[in-house]
Biopython code that builds the backbone (N, CA, C, O; Angstrom):
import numpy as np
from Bio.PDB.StructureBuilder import StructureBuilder

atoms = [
    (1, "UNK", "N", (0.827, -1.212, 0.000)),
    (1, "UNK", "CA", (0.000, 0.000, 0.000)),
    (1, "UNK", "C", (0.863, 1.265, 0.000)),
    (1, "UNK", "O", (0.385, 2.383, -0.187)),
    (2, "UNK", "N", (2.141, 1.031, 0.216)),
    (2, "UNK", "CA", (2.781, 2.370, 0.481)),
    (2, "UNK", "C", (3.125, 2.610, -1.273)),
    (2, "UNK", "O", (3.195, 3.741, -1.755)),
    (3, "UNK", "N", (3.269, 1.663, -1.884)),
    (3, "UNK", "CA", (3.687, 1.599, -3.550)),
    (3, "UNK", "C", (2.604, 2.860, -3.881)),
    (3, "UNK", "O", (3.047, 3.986, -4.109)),
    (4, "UNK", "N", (1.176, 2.586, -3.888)),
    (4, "UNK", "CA", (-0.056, 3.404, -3.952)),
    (4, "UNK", "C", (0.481, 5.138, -3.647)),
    (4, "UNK", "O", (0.664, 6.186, -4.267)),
    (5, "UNK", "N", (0.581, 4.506, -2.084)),
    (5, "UNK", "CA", (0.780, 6.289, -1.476)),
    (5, "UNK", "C", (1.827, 7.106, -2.534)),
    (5, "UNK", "O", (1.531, 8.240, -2.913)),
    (6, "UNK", "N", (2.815, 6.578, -2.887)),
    (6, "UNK", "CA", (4.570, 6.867, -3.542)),
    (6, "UNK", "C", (3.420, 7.399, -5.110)),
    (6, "UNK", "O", (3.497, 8.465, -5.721)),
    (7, "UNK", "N", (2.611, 6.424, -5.338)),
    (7, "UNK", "CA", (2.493, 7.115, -6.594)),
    (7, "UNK", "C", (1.497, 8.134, -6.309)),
    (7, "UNK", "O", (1.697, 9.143, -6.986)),
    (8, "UNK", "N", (0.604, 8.204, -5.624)),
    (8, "UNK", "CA", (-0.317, 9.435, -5.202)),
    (8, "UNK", "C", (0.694, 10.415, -5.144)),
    (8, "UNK", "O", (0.820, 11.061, -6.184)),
    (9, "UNK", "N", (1.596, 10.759, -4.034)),
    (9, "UNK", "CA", (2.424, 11.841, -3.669)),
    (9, "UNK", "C", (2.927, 12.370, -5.271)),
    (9, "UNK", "O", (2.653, 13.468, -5.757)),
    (10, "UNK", "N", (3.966, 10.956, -6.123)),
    (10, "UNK", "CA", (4.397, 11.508, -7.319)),
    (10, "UNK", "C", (3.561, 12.492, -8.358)),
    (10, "UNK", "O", (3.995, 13.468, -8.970)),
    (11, "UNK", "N", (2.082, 11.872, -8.364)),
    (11, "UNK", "CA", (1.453, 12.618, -9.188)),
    (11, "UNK", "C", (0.896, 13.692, -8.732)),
    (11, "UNK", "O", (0.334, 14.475, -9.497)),
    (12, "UNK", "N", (0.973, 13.918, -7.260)),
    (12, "UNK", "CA", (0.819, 15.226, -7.016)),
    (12, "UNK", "C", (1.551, 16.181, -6.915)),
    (12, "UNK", "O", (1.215, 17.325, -6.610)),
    (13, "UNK", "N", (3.177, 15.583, -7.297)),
    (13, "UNK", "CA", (4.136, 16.298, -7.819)),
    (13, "UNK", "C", (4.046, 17.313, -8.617)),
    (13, "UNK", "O", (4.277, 18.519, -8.532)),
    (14, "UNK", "N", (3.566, 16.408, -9.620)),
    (14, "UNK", "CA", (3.820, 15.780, -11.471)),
    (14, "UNK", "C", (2.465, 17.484, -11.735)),
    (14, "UNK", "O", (2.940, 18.306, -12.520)),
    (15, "UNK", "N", (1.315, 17.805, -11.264)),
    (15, "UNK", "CA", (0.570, 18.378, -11.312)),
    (15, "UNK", "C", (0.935, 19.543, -11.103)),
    (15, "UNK", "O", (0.731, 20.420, -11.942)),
    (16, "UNK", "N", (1.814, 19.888, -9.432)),
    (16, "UNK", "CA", (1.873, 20.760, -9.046)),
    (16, "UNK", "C", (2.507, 21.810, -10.027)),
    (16, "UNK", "O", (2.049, 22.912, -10.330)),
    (17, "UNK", "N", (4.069, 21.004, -10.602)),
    (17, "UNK", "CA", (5.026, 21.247, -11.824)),
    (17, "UNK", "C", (4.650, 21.721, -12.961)),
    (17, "UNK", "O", (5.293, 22.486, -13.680)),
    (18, "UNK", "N", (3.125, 21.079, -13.235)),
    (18, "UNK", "CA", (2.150, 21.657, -14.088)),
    (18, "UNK", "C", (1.944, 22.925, -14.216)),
    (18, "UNK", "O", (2.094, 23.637, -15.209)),
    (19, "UNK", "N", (1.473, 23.265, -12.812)),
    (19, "UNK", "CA", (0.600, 23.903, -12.759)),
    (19, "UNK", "C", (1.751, 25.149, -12.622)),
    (19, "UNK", "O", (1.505, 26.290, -13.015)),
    (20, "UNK", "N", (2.742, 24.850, -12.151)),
    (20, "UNK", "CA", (3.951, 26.420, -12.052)),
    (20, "UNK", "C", (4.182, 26.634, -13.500)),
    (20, "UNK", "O", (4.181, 27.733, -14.053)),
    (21, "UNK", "N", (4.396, 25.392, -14.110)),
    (21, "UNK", "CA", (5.278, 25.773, -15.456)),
    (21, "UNK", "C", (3.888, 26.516, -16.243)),
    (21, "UNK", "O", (4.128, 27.536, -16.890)),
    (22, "UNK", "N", (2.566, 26.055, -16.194)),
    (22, "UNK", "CA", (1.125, 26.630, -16.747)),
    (22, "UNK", "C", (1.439, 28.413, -16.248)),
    (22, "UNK", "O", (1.118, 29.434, -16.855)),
    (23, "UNK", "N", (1.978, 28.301, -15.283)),
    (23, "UNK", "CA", (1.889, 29.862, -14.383)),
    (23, "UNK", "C", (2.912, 30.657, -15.258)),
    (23, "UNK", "O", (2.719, 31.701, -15.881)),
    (24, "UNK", "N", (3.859, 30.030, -15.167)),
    (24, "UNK", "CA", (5.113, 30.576, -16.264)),
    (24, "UNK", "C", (4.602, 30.957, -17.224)),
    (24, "UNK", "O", (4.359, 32.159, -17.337)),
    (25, "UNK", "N", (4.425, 30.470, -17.761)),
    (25, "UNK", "CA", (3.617, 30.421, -19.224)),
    (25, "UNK", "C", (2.783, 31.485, -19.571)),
    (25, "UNK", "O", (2.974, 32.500, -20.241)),
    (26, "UNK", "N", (2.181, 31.207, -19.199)),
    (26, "UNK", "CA", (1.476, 32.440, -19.200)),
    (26, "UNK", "C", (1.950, 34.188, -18.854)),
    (26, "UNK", "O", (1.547, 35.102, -19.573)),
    (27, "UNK", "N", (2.810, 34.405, -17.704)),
    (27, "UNK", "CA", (3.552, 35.366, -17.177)),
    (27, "UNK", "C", (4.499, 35.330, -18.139)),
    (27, "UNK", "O", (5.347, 36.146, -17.774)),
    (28, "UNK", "N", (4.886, 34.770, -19.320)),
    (28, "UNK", "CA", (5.635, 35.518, -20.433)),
    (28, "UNK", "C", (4.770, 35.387, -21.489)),
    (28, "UNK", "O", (5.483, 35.616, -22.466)),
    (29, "UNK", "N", (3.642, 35.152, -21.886)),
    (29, "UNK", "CA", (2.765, 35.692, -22.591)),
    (29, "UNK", "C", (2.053, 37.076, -22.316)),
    (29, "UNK", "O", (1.728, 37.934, -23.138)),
    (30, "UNK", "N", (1.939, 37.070, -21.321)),
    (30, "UNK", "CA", (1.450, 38.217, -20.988)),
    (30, "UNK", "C", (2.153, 39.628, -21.134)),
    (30, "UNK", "O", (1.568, 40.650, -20.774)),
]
sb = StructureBuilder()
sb.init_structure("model")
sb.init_model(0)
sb.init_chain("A")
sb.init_seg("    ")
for serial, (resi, resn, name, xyz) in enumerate(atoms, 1):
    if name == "N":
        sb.init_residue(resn, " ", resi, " ")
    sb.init_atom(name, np.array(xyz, "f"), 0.0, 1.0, " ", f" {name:<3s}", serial, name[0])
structure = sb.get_structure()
């Protein structure tokens, strides 16, 4: 079950990274 948790945490990585580089992104479009 901890295999589970490891990939929960990763993909809430994986999102967060998203979501900065989405932020970036935008802040040089702008």
């Amino acid at each position: 079950m901890l295999y589970l948790e490891d990939i929960r945490t990763f993909y809430g990585e994986i999102e967060a990274l998203k979501g900065l580089t989405l932020e970036a992104r935008k802040g040089e479009v702008t």
